[in-house]
C-alpha positions as CSV (number, residue, x, y, z in Angstrom):
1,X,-5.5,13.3,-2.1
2,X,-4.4,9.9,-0.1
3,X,-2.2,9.8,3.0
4,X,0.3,6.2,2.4
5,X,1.8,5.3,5.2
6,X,4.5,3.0,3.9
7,X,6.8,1.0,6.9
8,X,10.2,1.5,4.8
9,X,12.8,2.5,7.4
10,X,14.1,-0.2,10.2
11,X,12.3,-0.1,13.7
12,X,15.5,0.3,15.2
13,X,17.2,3.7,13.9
14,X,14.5,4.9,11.7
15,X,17.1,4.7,8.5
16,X,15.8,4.1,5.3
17,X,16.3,0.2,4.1
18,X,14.7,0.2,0.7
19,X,11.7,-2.5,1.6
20,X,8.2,-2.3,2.4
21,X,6.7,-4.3,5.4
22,X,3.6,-2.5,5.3
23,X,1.3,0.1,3.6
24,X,-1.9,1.6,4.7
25,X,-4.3,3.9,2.3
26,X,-6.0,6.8,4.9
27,X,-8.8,5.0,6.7
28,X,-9.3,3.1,4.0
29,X,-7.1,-0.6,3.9
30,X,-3.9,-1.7,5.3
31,X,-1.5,-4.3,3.2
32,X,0.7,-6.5,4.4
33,X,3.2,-8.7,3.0
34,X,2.4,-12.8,2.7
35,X,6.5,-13.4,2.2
36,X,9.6,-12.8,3.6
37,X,12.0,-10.8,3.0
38,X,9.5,-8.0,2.6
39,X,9.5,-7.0,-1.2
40,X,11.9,-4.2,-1.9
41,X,10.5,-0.5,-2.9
42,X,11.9,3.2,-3.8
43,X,11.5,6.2,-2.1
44,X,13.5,9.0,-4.4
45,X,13.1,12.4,-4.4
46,X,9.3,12.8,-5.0
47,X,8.7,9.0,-6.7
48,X,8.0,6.1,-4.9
49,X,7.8,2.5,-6.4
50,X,6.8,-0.4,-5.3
51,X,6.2,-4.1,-8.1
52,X,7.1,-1.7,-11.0
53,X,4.1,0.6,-10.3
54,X,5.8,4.0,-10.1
55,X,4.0,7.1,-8.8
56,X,4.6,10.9,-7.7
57,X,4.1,12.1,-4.6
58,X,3.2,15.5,-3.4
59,X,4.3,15.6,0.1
60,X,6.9,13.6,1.9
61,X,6.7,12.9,5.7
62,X,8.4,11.1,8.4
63,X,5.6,10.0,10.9
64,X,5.9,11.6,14.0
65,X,4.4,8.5,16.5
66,X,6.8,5.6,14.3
67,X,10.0,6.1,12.9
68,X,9.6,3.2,11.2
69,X,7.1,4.5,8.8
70,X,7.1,7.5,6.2
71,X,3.5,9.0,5.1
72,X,3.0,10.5,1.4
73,X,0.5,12.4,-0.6
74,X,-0.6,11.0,-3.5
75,X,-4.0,11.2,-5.5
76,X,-6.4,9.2,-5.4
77,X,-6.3,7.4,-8.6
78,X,-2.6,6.7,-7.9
79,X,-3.5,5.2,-4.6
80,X,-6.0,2.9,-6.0
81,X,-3.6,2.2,-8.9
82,X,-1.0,0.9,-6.6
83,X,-3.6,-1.1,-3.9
84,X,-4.6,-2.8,-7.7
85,X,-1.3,-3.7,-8.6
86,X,-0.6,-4.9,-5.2
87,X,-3.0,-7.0,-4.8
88,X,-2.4,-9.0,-8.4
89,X,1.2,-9.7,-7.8
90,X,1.9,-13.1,-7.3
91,X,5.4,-15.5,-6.9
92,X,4.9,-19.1,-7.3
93,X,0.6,-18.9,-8.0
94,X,0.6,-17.3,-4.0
95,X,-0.2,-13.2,-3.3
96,X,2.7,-11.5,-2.1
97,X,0.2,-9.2,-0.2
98,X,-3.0,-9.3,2.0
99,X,-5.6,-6.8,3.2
100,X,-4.6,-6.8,6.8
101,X,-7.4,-4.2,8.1
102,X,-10.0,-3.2,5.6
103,X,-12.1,0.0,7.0
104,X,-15.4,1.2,5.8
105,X,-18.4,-1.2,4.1
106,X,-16.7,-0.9,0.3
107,X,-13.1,-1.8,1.7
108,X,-14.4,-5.2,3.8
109,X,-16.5,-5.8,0.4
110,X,-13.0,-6.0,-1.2
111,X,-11.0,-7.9,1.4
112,X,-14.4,-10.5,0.7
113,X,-13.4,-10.3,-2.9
114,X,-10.2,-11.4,-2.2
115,X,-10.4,-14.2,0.0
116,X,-12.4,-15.7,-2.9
117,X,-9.3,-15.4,-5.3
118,X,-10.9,-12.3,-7.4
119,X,-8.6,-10.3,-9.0
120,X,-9.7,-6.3,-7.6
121,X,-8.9,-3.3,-10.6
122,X,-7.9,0.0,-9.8
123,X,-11.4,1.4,-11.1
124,X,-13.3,-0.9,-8.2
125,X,-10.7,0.4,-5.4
126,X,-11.2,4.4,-6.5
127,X,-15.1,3.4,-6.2
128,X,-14.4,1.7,-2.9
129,X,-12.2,4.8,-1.4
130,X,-14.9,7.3,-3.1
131,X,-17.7,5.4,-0.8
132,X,-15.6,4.8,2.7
């Protein structure tokens, strides 16, 4: 299992506002958003969704520290399923997201592959989580 901490909730109140300025997998990578407005997400029930990549979570948390972010438990081939998809959505031939932090030897490997324009699957970022 994969902690996300997702940044969905405004830094003033803490409220819910439906988009994602943010998303970090564990100790593994953070995302971060190339455009503004941030890109808009779900968070219902136990399903969160994000670019039309849609998972189930198994626990639901508001971070204690930041009350601007939420953390949930998903596995780990759902994390590296949405990091994939993440990192190949584009609007007008430019990423919508960036590795912001990459942790561990496999995740800076990726942020590498990136720069360079690579498209990343979700089989190479479970391999890349497996090894940090």
């Amino acid at each position: 299992m994969k902690s996300l901490m997702i940044c969905v909730n405004n830094p003033d109140n803490g409220v819910y506002r439906g988009r994602l300025a943010w998303l970090r997998v564990d100790d593994f990578m953070d995302l971060e958003p190339t455009v503004f407005p941030e890109p808009r997400c779900t968070l219902k029930g136990n399903t969160f969704s994000v670019h039309r990549c849609t998972m189930k979570f198994k626990s639901h948390a508001q971070h204690i520290d930041d009350s601007c972010c939420d953390v949930i438990s998903v596995s780990d081939q759902d994390a590296a399923r949405l990091v994939a998809s993440m990192l190949a959505v584009k609007r007008r031939d430019d990423f919508i997201w960036r590795i912001g932090s990459a942790y561990g030897e496999a995740a800076i490997g990726l942020s590498h592959r990136r720069r360079s324009v690579q498209t990343i699957a979700a089989a190479e970022v479970l391999a890349a989580m497996e090894a940090s």
